[in-house]
Biopython code that builds the backbone (N, CA, C, O; Angstrom):
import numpy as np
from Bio.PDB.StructureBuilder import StructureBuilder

atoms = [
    (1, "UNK", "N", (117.929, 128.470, 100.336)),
    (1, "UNK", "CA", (117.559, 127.182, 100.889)),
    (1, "UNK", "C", (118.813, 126.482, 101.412)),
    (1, "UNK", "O", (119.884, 126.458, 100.806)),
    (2, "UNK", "N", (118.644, 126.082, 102.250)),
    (2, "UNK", "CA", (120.049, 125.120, 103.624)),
    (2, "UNK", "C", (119.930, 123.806, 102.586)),
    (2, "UNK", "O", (118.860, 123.503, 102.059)),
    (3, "UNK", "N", (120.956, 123.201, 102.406)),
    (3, "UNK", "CA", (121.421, 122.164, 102.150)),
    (3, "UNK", "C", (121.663, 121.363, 103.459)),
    (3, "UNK", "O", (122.416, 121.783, 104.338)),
    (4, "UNK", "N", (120.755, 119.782, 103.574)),
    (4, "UNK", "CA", (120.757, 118.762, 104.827)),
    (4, "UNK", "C", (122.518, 118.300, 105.135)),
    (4, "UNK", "O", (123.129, 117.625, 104.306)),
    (5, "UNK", "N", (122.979, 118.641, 106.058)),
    (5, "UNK", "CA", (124.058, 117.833, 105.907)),
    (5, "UNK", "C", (124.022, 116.104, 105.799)),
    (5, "UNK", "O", (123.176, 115.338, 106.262)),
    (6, "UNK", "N", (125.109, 115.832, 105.109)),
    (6, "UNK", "CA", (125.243, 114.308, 104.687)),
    (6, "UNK", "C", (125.537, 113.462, 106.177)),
    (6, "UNK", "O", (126.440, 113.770, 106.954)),
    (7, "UNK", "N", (124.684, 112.470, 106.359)),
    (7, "UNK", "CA", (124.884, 111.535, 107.405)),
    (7, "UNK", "C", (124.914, 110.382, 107.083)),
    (7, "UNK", "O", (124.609, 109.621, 108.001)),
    (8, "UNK", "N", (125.147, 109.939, 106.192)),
    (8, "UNK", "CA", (125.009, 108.469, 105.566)),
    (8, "UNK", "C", (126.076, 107.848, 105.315)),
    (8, "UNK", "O", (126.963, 108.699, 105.261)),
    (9, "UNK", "N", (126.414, 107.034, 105.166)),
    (9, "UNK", "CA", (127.648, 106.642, 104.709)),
    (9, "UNK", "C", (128.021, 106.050, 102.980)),
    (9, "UNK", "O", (127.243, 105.123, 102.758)),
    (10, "UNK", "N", (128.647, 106.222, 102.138)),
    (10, "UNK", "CA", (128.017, 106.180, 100.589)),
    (10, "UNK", "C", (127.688, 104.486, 100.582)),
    (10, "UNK", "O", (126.680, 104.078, 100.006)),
    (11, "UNK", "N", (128.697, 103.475, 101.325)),
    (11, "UNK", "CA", (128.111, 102.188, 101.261)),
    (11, "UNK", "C", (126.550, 102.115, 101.456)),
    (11, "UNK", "O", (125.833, 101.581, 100.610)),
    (12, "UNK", "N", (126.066, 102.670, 102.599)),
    (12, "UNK", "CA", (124.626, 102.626, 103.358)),
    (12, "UNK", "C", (123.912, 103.424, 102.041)),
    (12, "UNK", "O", (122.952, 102.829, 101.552)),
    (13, "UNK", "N", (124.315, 104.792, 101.389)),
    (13, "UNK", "CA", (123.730, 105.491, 100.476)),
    (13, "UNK", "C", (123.122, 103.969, 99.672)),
    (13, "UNK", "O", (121.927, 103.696, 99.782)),
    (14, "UNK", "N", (123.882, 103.226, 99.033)),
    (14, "UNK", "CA", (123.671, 102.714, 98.182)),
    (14, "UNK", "C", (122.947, 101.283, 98.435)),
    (14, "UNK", "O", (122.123, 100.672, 97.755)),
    (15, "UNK", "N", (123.508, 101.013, 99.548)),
    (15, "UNK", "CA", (122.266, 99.622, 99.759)),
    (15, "UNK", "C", (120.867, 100.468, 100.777)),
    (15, "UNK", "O", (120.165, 99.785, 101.522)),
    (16, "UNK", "N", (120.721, 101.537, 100.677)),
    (16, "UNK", "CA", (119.151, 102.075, 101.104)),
    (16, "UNK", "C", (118.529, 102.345, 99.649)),
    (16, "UNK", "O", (117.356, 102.036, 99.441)),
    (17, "UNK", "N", (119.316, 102.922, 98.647)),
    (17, "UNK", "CA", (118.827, 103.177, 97.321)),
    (17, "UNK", "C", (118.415, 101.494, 96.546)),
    (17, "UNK", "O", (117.396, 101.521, 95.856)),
    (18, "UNK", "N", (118.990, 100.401, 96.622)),
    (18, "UNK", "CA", (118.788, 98.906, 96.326)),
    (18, "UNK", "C", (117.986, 98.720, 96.860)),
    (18, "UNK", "O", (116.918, 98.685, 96.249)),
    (19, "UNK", "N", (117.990, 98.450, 98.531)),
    (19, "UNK", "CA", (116.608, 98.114, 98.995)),
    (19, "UNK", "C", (115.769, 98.841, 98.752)),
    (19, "UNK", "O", (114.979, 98.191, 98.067)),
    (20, "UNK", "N", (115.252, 100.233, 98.925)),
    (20, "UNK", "CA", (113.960, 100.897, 98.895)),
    (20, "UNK", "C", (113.324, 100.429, 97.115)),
    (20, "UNK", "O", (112.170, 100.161, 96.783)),
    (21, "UNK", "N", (114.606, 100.476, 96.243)),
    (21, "UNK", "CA", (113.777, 100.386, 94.874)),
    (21, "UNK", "C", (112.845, 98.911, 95.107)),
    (21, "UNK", "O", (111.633, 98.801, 94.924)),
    (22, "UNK", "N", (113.968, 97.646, 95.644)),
    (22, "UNK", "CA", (113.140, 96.428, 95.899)),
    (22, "UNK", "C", (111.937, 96.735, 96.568)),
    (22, "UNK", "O", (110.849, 96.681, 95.993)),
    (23, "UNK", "N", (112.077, 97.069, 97.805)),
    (23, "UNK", "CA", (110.712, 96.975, 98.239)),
    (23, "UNK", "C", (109.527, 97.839, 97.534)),
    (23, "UNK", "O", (108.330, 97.566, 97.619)),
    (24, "UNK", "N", (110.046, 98.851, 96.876)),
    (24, "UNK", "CA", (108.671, 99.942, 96.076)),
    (24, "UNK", "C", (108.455, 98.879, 95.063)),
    (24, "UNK", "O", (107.388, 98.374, 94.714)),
    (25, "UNK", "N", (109.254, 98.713, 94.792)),
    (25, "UNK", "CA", (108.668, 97.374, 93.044)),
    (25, "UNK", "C", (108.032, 96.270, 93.497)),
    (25, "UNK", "O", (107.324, 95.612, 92.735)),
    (26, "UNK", "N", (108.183, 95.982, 94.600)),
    (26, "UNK", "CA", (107.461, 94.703, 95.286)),
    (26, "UNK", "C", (106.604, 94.747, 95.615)),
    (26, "UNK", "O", (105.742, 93.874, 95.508)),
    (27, "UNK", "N", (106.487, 96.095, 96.301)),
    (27, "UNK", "CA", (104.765, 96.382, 96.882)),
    (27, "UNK", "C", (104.088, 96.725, 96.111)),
    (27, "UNK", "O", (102.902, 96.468, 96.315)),
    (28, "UNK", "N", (104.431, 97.450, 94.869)),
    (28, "UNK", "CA", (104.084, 97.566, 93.600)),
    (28, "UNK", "C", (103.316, 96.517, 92.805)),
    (28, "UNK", "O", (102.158, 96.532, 92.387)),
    (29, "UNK", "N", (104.118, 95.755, 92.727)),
    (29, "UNK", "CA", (103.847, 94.457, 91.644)),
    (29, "UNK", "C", (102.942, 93.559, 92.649)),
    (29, "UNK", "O", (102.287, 92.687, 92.079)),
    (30, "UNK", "N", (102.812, 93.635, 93.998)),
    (30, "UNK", "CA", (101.788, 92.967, 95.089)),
    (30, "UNK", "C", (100.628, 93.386, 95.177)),
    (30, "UNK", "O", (99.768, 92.551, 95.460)),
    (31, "UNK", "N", (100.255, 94.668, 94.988)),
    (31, "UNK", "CA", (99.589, 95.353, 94.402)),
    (31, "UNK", "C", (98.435, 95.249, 93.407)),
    (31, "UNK", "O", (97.228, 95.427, 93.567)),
    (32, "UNK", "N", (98.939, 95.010, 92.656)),
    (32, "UNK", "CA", (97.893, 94.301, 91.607)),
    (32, "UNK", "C", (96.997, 93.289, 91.762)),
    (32, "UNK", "O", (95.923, 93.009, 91.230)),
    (33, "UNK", "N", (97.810, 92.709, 92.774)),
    (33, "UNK", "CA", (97.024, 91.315, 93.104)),
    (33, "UNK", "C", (96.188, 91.403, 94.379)),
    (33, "UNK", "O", (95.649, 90.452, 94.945)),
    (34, "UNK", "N", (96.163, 92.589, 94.719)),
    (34, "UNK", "CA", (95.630, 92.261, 96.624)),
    (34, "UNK", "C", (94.228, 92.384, 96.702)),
    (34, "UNK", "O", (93.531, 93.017, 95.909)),
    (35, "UNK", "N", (93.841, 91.754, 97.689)),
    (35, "UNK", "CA", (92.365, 90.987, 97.919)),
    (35, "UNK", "C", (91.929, 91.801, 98.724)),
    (35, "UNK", "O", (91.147, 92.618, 98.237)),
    (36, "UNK", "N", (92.139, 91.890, 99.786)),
    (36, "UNK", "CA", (91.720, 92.763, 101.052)),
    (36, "UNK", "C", (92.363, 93.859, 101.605)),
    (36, "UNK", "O", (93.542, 94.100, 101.348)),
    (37, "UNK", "N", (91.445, 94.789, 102.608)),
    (37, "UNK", "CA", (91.800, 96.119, 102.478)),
    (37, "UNK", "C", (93.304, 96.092, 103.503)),
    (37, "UNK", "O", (94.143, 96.986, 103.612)),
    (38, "UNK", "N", (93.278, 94.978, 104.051)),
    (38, "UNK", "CA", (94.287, 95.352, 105.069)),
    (38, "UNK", "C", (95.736, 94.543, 104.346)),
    (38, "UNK", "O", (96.809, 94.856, 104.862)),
    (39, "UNK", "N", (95.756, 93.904, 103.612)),
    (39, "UNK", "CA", (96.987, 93.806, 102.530)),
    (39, "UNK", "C", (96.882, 94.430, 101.713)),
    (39, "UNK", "O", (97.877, 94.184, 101.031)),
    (40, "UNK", "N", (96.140, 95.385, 101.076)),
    (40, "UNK", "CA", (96.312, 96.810, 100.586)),
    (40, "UNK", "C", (97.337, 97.438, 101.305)),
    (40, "UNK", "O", (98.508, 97.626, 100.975)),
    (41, "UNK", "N", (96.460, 97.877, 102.815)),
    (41, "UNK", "CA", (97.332, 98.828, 103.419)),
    (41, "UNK", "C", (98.911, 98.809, 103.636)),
    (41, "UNK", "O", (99.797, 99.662, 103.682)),
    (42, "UNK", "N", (98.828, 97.344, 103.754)),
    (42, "UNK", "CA", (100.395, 96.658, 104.327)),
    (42, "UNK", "C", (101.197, 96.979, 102.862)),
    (42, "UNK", "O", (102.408, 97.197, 102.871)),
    (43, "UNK", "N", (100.404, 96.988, 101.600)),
    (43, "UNK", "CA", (101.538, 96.929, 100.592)),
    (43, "UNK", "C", (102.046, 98.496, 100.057)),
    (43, "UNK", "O", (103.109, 98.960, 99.647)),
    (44, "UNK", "N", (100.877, 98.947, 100.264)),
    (44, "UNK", "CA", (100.988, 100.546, 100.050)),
    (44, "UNK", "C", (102.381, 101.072, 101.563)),
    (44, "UNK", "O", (103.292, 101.859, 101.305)),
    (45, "UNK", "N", (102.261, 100.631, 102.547)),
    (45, "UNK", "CA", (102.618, 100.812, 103.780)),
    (45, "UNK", "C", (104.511, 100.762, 103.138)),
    (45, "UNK", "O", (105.288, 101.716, 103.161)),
    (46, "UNK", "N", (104.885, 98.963, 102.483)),
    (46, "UNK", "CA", (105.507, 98.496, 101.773)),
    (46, "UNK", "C", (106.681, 99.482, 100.779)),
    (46, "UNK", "O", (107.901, 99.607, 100.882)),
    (47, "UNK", "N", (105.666, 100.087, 99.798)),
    (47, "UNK", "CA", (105.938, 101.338, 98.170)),
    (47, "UNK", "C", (106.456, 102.376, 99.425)),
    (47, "UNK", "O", (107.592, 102.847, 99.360)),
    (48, "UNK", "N", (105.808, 102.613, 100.251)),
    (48, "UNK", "CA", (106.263, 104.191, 101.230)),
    (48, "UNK", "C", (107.317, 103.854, 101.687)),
    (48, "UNK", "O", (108.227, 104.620, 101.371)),
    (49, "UNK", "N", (107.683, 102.799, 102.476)),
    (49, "UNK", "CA", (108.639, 102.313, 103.314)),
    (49, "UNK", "C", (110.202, 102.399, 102.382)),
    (49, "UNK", "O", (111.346, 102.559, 102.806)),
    (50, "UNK", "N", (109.610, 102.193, 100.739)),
    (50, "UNK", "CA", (111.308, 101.752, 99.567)),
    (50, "UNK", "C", (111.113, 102.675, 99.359)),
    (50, "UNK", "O", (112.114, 102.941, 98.693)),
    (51, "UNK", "N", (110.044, 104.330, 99.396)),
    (51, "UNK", "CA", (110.472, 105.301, 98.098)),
    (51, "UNK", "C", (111.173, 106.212, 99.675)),
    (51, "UNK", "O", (111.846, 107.239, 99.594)),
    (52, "UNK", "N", (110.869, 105.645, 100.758)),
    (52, "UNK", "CA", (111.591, 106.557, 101.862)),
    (52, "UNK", "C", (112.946, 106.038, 101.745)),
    (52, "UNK", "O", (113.761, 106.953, 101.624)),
    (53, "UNK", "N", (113.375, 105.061, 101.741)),
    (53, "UNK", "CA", (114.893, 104.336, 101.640)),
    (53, "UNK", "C", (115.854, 105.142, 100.306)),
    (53, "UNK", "O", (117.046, 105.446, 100.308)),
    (54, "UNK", "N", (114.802, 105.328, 99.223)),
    (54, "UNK", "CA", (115.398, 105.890, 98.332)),
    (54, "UNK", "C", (115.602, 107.493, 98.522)),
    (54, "UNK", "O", (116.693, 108.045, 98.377)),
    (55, "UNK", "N", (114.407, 108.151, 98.866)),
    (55, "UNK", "CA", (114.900, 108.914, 99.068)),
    (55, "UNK", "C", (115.969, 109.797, 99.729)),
    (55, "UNK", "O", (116.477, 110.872, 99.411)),
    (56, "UNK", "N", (116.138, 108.897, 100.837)),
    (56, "UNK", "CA", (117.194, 109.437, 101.953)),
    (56, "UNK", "C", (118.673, 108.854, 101.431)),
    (56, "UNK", "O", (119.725, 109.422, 101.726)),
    (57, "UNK", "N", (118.619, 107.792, 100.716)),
    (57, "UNK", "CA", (119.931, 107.273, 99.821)),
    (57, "UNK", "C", (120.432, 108.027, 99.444)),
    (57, "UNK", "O", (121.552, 108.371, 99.821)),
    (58, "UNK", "N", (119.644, 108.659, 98.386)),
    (58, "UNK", "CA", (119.591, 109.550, 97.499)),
    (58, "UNK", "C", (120.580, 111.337, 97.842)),
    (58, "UNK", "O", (121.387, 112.055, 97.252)),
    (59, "UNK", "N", (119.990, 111.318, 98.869)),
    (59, "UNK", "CA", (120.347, 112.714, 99.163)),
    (59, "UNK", "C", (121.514, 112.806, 100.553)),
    (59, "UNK", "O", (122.251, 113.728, 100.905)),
    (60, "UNK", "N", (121.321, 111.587, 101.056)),
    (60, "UNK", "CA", (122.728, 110.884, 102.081)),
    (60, "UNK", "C", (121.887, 111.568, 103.245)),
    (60, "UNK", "O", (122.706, 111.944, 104.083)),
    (61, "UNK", "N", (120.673, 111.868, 103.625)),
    (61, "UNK", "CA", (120.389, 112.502, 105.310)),
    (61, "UNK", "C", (119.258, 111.616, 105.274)),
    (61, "UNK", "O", (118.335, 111.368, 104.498)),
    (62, "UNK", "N", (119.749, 111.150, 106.626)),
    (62, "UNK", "CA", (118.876, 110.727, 107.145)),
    (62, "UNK", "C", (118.050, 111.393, 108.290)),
    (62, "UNK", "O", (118.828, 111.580, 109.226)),
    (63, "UNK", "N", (116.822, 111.819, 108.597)),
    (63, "UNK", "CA", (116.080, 112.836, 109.649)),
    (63, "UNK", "C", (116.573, 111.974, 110.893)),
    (63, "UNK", "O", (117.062, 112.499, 111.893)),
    (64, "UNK", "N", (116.418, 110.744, 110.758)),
    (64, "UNK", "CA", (116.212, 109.683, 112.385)),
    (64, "UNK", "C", (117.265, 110.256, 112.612)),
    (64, "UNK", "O", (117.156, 111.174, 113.425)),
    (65, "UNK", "N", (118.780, 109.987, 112.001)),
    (65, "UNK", "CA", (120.114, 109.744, 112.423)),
    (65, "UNK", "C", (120.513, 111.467, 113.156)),
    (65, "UNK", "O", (121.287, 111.679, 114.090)),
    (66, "UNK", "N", (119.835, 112.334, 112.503)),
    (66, "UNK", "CA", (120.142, 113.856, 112.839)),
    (66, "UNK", "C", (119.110, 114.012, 114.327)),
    (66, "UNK", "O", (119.566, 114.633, 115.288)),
    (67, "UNK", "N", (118.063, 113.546, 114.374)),
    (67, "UNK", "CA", (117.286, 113.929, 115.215)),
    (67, "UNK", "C", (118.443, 112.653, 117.014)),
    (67, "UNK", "O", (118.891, 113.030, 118.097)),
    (68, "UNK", "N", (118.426, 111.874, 116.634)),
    (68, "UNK", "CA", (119.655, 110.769, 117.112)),
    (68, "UNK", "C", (120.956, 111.589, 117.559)),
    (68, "UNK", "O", (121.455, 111.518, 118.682)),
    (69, "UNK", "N", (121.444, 112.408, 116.463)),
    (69, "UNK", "CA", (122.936, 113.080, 116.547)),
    (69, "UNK", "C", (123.913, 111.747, 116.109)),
    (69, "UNK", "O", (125.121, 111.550, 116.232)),
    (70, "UNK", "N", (123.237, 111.248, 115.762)),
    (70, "UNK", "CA", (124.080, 109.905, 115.320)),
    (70, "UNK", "C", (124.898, 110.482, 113.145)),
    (70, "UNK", "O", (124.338, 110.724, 112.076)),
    (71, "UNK", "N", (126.315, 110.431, 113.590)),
    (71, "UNK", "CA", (127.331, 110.936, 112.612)),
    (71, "UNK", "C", (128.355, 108.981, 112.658)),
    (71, "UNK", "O", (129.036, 108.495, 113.560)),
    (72, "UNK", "N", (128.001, 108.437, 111.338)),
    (72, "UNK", "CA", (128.870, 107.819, 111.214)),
    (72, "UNK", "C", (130.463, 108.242, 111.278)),
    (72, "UNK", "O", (130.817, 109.255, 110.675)),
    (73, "UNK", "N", (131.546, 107.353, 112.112)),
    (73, "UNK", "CA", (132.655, 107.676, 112.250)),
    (73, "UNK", "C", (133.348, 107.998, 111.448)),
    (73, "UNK", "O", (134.171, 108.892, 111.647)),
    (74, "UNK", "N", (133.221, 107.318, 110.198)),
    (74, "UNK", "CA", (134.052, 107.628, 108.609)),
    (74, "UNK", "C", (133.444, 109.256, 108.212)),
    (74, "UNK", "O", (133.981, 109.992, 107.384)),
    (75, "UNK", "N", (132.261, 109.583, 108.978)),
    (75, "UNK", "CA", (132.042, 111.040, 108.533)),
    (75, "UNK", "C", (132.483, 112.294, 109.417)),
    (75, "UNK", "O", (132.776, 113.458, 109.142)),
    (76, "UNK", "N", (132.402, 111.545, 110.617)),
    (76, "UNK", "CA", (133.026, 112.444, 111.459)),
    (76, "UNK", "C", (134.517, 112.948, 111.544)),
    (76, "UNK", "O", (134.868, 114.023, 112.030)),
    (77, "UNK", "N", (135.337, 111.985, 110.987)),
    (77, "UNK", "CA", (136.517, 112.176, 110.525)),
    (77, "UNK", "C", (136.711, 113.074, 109.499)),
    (77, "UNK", "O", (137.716, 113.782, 109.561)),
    (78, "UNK", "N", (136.198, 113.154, 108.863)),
    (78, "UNK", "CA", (136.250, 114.070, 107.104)),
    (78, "UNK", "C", (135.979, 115.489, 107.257)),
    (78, "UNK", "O", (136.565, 116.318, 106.560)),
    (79, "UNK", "N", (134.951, 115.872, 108.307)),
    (79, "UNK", "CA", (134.316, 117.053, 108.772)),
    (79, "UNK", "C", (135.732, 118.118, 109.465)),
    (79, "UNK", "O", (135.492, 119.223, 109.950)),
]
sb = StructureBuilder()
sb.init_structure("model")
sb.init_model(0)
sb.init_chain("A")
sb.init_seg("    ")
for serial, (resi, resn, name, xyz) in enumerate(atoms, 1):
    if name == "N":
        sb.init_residue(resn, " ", resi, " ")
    sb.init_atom(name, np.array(xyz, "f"), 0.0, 1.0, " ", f" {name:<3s}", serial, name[0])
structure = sb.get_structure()
């Protein structure tokens, strides 16, 4: 199995891993409370949107940024 190369930058790693947990716990905890189907969707929409932030934190690739060719400069240097 290929290992993604890293495109992230570890600052960005770590405020995508902060935000995504916020927003999954938010849409989470909004959740409980929702009335109608279409603030359902928006909050569920919400949980997907932070466990994607985390995940890509997580592992430093981002698909957009590769499909982009977009290489932060601090990484392009190191390579």
């Amino acid at each position: 199995m290929r290992r993604l190369p890293i495109n992230i930058t570890p600052a960005e790693r770590l405020a995508r891993v902060a935000v995504g947990l916020a927003g999954a716990i938010a849409g989470v905890w909004l959740l409980t409370s929702a009335n109608g189907l279409g603030l359902v969707i928006l909050e569920v929409l919400l949980v997907l949107a932070g466990l994607d932030l985390v995940v890509t934190g997580a592992l430093g690739h981002c698909p957009l940024y590769w499909r982009l060719g977009h290489v932060p400069r601090s990484l392009r240097e190191a390579r």
